[in-house]
C-alpha positions as a Python dict, from the first residue, in 0.01 Angstrom:
ca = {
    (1, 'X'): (0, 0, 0),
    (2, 'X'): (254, 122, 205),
    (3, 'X'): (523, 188, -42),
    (4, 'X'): (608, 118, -421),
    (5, 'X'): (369, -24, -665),
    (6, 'X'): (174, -386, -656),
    (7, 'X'): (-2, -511, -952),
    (8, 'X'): (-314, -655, -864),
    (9, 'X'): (-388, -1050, -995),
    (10, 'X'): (-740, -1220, -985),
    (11, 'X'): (-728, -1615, -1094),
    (12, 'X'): (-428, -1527, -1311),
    (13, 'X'): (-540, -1233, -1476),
    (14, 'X'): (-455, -850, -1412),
    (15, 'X'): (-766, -645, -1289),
    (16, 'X'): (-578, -315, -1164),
    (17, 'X'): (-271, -171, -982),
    (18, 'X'): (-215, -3, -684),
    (19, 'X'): (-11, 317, -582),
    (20, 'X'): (121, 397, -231),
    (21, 'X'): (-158, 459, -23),
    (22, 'X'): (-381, 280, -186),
    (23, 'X'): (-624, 100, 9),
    (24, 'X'): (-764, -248, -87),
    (25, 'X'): (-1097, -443, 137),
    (26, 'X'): (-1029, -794, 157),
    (27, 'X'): (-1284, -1036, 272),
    (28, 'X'): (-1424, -1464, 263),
    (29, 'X'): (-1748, -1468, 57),
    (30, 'X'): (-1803, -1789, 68),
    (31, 'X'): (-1514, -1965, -97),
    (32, 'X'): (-1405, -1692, -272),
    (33, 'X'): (-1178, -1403, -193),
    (34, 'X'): (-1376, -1058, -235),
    (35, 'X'): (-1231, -723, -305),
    (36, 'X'): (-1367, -380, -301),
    (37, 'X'): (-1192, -26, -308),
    (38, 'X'): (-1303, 300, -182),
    (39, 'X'): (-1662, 163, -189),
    (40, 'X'): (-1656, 1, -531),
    (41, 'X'): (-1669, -391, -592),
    (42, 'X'): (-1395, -540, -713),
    (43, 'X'): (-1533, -886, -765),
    (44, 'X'): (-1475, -1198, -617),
    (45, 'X'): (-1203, -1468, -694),
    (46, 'X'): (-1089, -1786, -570),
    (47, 'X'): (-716, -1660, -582),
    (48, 'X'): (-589, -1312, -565),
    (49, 'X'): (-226, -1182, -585),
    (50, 'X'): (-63, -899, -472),
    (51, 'X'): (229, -890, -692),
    (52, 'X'): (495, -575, -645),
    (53, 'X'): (601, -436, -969),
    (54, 'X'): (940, -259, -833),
    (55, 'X'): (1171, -384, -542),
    (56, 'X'): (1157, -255, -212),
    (57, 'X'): (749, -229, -246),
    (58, 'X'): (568, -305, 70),
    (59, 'X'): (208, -355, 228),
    (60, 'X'): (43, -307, 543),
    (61, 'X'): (-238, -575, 660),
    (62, 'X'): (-492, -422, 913),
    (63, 'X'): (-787, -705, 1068),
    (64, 'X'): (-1108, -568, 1122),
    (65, 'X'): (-1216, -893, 1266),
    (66, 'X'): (-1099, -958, 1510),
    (67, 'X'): (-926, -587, 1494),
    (68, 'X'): (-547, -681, 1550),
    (69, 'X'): (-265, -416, 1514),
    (70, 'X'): (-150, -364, 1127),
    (71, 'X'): (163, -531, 1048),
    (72, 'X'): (406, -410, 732),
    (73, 'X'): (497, -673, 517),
    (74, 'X'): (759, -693, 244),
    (75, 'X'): (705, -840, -117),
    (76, 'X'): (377, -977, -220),
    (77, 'X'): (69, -1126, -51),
    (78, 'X'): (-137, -1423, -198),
    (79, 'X'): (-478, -1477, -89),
    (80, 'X'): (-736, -1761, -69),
    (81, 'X'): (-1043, -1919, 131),
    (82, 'X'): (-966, -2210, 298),
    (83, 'X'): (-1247, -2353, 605),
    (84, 'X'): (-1434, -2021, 531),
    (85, 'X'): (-1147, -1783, 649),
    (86, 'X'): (-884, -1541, 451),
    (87, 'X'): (-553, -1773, 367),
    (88, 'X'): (-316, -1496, 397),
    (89, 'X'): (25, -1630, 212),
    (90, 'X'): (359, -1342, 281),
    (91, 'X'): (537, -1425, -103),
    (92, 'X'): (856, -1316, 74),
    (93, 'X'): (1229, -1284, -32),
    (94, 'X'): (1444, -1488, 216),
    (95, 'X'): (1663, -1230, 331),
    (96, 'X'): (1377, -984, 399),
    (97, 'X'): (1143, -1310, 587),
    (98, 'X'): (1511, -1340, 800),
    (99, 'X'): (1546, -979, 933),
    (100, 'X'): (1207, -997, 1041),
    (101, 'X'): (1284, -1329, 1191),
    (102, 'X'): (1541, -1198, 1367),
    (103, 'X'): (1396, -909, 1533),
    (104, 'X'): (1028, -1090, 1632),
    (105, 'X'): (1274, -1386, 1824),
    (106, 'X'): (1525, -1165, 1966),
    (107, 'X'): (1395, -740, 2040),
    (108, 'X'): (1567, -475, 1885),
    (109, 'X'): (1819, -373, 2167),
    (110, 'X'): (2108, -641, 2044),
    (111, 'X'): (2418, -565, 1916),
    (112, 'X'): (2588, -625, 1554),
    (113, 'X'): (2729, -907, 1638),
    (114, 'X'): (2479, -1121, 1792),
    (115, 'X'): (2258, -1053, 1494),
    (116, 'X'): (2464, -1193, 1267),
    (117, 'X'): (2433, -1502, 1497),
    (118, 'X'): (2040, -1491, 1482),
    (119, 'X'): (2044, -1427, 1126),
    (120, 'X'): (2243, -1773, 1016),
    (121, 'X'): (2014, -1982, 1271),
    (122, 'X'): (1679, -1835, 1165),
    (123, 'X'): (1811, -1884, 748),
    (124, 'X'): (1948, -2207, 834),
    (125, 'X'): (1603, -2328, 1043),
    (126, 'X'): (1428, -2191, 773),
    (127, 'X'): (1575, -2375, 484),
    (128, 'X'): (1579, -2680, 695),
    (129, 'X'): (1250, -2677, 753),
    (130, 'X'): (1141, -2502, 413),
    (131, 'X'): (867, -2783, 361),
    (132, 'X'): (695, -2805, 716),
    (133, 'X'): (370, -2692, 570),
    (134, 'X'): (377, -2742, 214),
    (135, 'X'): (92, -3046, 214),
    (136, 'X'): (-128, -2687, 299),
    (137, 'X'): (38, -2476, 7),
    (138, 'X'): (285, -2283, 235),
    (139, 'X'): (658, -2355, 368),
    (140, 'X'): (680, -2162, 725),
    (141, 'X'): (402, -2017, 974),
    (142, 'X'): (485, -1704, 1160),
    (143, 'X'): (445, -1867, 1545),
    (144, 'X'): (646, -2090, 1761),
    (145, 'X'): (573, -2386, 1549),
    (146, 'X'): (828, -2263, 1287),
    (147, 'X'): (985, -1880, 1365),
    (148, 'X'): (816, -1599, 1538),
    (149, 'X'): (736, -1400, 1206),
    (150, 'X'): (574, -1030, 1256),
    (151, 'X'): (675, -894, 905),
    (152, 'X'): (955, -663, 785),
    (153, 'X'): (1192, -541, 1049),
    (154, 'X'): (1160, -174, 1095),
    (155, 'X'): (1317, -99, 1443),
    (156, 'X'): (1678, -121, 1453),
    (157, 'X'): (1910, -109, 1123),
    (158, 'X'): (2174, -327, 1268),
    (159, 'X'): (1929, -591, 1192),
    (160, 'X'): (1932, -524, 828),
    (161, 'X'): (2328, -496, 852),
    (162, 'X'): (2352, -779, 999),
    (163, 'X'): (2145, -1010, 736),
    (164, 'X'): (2285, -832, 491),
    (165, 'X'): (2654, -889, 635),
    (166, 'X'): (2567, -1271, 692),
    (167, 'X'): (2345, -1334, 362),
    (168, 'X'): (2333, -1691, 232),
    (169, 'X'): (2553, -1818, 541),
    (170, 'X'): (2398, -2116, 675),
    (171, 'X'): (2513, -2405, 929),
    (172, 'X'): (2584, -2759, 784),
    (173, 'X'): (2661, -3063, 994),
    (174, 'X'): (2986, -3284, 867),
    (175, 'X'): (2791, -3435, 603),
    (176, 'X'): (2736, -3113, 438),
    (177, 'X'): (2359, -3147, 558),
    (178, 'X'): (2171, -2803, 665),
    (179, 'X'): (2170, -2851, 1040),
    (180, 'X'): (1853, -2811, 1223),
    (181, 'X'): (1924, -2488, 1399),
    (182, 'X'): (1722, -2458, 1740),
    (183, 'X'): (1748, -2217, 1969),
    (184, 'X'): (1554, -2138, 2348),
    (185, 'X'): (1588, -1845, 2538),
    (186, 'X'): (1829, -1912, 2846),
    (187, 'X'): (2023, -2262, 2907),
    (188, 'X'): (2022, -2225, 3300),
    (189, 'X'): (2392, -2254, 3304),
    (190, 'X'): (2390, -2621, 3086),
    (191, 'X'): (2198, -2715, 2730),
    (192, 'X'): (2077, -2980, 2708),
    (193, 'X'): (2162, -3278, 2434),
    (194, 'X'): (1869, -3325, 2203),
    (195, 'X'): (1771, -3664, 2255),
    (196, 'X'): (1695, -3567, 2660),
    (197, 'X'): (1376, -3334, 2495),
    (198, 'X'): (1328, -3535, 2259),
    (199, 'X'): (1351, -3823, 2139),
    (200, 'X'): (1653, -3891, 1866),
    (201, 'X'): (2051, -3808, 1967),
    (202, 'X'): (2178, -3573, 1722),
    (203, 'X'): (2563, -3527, 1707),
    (204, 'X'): (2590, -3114, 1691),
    (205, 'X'): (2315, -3057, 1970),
    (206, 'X'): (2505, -3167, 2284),
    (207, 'X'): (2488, -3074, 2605),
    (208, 'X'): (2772, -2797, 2729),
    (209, 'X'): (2830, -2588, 2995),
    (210, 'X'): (2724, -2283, 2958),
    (211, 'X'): (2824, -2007, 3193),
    (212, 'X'): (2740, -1709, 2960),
    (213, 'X'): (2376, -1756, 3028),
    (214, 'X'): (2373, -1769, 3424),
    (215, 'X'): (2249, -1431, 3578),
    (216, 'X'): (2067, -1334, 3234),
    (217, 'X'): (1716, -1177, 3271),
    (218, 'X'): (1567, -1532, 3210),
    (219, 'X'): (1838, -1747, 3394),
    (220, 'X'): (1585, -1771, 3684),
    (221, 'X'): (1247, -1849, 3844),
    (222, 'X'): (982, -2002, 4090),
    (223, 'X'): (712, -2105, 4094),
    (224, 'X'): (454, -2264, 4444),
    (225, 'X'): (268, -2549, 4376),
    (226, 'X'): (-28, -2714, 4608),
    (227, 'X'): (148, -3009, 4717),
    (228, 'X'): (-220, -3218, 4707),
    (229, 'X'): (-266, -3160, 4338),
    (230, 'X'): (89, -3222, 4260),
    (231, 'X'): (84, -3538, 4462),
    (232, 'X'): (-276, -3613, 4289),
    (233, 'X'): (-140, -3555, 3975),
    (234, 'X'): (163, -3817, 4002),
    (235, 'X'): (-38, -4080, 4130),
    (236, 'X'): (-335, -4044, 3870),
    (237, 'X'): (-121, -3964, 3560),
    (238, 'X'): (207, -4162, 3635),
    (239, 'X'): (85, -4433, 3892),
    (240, 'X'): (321, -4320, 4136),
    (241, 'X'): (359, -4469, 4487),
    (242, 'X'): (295, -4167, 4663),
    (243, 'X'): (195, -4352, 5045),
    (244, 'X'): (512, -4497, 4995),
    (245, 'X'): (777, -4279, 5208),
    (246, 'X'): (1065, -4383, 5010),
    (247, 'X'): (895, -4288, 4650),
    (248, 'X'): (760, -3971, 4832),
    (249, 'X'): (1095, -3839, 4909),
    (250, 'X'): (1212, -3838, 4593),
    (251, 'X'): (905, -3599, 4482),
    (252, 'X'): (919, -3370, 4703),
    (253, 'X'): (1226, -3302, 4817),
    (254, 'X'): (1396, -3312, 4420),
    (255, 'X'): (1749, -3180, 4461),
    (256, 'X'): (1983, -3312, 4160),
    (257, 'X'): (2372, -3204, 4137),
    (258, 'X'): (2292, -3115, 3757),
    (259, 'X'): (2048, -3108, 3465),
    (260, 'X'): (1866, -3407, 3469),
    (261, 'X'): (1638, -3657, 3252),
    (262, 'X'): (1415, -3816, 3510),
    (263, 'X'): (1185, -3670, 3763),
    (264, 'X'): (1304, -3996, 3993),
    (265, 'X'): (1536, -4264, 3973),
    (266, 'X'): (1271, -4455, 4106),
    (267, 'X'): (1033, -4439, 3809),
    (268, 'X'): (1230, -4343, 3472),
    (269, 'X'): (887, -4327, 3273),
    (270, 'X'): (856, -4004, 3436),
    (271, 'X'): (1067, -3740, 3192),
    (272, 'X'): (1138, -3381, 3308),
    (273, 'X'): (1020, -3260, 2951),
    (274, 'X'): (667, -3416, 3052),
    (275, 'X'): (645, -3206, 3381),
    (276, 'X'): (773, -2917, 3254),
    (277, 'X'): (482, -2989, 2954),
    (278, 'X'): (193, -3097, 3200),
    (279, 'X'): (297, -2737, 3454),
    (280, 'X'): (353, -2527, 3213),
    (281, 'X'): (736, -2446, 3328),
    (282, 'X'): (1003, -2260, 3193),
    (283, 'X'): (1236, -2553, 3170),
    (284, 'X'): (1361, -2910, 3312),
    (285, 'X'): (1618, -2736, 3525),
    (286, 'X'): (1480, -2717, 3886),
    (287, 'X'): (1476, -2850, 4214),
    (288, 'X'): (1174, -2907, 4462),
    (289, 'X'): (1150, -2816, 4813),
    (290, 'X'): (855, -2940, 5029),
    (291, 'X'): (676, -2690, 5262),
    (292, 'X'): (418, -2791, 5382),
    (293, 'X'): (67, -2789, 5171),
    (294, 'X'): (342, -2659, 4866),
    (295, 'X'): (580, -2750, 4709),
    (296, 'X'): (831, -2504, 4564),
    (297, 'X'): (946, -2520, 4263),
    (298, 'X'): (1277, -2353, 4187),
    (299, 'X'): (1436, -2366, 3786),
    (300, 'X'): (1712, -2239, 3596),
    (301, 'X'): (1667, -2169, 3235),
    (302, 'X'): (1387, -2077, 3002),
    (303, 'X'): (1286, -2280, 2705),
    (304, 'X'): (1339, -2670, 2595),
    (305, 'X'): (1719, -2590, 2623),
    (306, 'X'): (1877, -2771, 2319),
    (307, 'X'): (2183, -2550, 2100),
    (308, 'X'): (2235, -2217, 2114),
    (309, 'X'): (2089, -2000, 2410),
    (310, 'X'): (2017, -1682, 2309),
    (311, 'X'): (2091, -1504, 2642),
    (312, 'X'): (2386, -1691, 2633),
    (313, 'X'): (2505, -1582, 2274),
    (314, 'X'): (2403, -1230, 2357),
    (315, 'X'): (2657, -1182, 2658),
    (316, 'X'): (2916, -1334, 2464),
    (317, 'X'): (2889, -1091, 2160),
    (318, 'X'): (2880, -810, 2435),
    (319, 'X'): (3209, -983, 2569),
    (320, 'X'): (3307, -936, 2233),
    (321, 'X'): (3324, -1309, 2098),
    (322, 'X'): (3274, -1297, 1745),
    (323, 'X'): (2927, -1440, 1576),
    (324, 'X'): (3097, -1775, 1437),
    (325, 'X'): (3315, -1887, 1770),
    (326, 'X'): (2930, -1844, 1946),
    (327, 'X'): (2824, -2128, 1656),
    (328, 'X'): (3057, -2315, 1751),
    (329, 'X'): (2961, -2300, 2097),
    (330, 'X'): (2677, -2398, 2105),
    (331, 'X'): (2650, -2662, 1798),
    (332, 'X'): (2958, -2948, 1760),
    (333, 'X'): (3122, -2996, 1444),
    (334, 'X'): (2910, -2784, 1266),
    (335, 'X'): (3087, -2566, 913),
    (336, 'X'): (2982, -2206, 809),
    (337, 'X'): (2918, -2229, 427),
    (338, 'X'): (2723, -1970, 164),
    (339, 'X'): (2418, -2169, -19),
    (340, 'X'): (2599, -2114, -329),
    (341, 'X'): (2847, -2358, -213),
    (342, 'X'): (2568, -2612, -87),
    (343, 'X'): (2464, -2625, -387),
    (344, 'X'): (2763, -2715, -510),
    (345, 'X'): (2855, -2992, -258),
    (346, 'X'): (2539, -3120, -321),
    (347, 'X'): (2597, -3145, -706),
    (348, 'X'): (2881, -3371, -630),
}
């Protein structure tokens, strides 16, 4: 334990509790979760609980195998077998999941004010999406899938201030619906509306120009391409004309006034959000240049660039915009509301 007190709960019984300091062996025997302490055998359970008995109490995990860095986690830890490996389950209070939300997606050297920004999208996403994983017994993973989750934030207190200063705000839509908060890194000058990386139009996630996000440490990039296997991979993949001079053109020498949808007019099957996919690039944003045996690619923006750009919302809370006009930036007819009053539209 890293601080407080946990009380320690083996297929819903008490079998011990632990101190700060404390130091509990966790392992998959089988299908059932195995504990042992400072050499002795603590048994072995099909679910165990970690279960703080005062508030504020924290853990650290440490993997032996593979041998990752320990991570400090707030609240309580549940803990299963499932497919012969630990089920590790973070029993966390939402405020305390948020801050470290917020400083796993966006560093520790922001300001005040654009963590209160990242603290009502990460709530909001996360109540939105509460029940992503509950056919598997949990709500939210800690990757990309859901939000980057590393455990409790430790590294800058304006975090903390800034859930704390923003607690229970969340984003609803103008049917009083939680809106499904996304967020990318940079916009590349324009976002992007939701159906054009995706599939369904959604009326707060429309494109706008955004000029707070060009020159941003991700508002750029390149990247040189064998012109063969790009050519290769159009014609095999798409069925793309490529002996055709006309079609060829168009694929090599890609040069649109703005963010676009289609890789050619020529073919609209071919979607910017496939290529970007299929190369592995930082967005739909670019423009190709043909020289030669390459081809160079050249983009703006990194990320599937739908709502709010955090690069973007950064420079404006350094410009000092305050947290709810960068909301309503970046999301269209959109409300600020406390869950308490959810609750109570939703009642009527």
């Amino acid at each position: 334990m890293k601080k407080g007190s946990y009380n320690l709960v083996a297929d819903g019984r008490p079998i011990g509790t632990l101190e700060e300091g404390d130091v509990v062996q966790i392992n998959a025997d089988g299908g059932l979760v195995s504990l042992s302490r400072l050499g002795k055998d603590l048994g072995s359970y099909v679910r165990v609980k970690f279960v703080r008995s005062r508030w504020g109490s924290n853990f650290f995990l440490k993997s032996v195998n593979p041998s990752l860095n320990k991570r400090n986690y707030d609240d309580n830890l549940f803990v299963s077998v499932f497919s012969g490996k630990l089920k590790l389950i973070n029993n966390v209070y939402l405020e305390h999941y948020i801050a470290g939300v917020v400083e796993a997606e966006s560093g520790i050297r922001q300001g005040f004010e654009y963590y209160k920004v990242q603290a009502i999208i990460c709530r909001t996403y996360a109540l939105s999406n509460f029940n992503k994983f509950s056919q598997y017994g949990f709500n939210l993973c800690d990757n990309v899938d859901c939000q980057v989750y590393k455990g409790k934030s430790l590294r800058n207190s304006d975090i903390i201030r800034a859930v704390n200063a923003t607690k229970g705000l969340v984003i609803v839509d103008s049917n009083i619906d939680l809106i499904n908060a996304v967020f990318h890194s940079n916009s590349g000058g324009y976002t992007v509306n939701s159906e054009d990386a995706w599939s369904q139009p959604v009326e707060y996630l429309k494109a706008v120009p955004d000029t707070f996000s060009l020159k941003q440490p991700h508002y750029n990039w390149e990247v040189s391409i064998d012109k063969g296997k790009w050519l290769n991979y159009l014609q095999k993949k798409w069925n793309y004309p490529i002996n055709d001079s006309l079609y060829l053109d168009y694929v090599v020498d890609y040069c649109p006034s703005s963010r676009d949808v289609f890789l050619t007019p020529l073919d609209t099957s071919i979607l910017l959000k496939y290529i970007r996919k299929d190369w592995k690039l930082r967005s739909t944003y670019f423009t190709i240049k043909d020289q030669g045996e390459k081809i160079l690619v050249t983009g703006k923006g990194f990320g599937h660039g739908v709502g709010l750009s955090q690069e973007g919302a950064m420079k404006m809370a350094k410009l000092g915009i305050p947290f709810n006009e960068i909301l309503h930036f970046y999301y269209k007819d959109i409300h600020l509301i406390h869950l308490s009053a959810l609750d109570f539209f939703r009642s009527e």
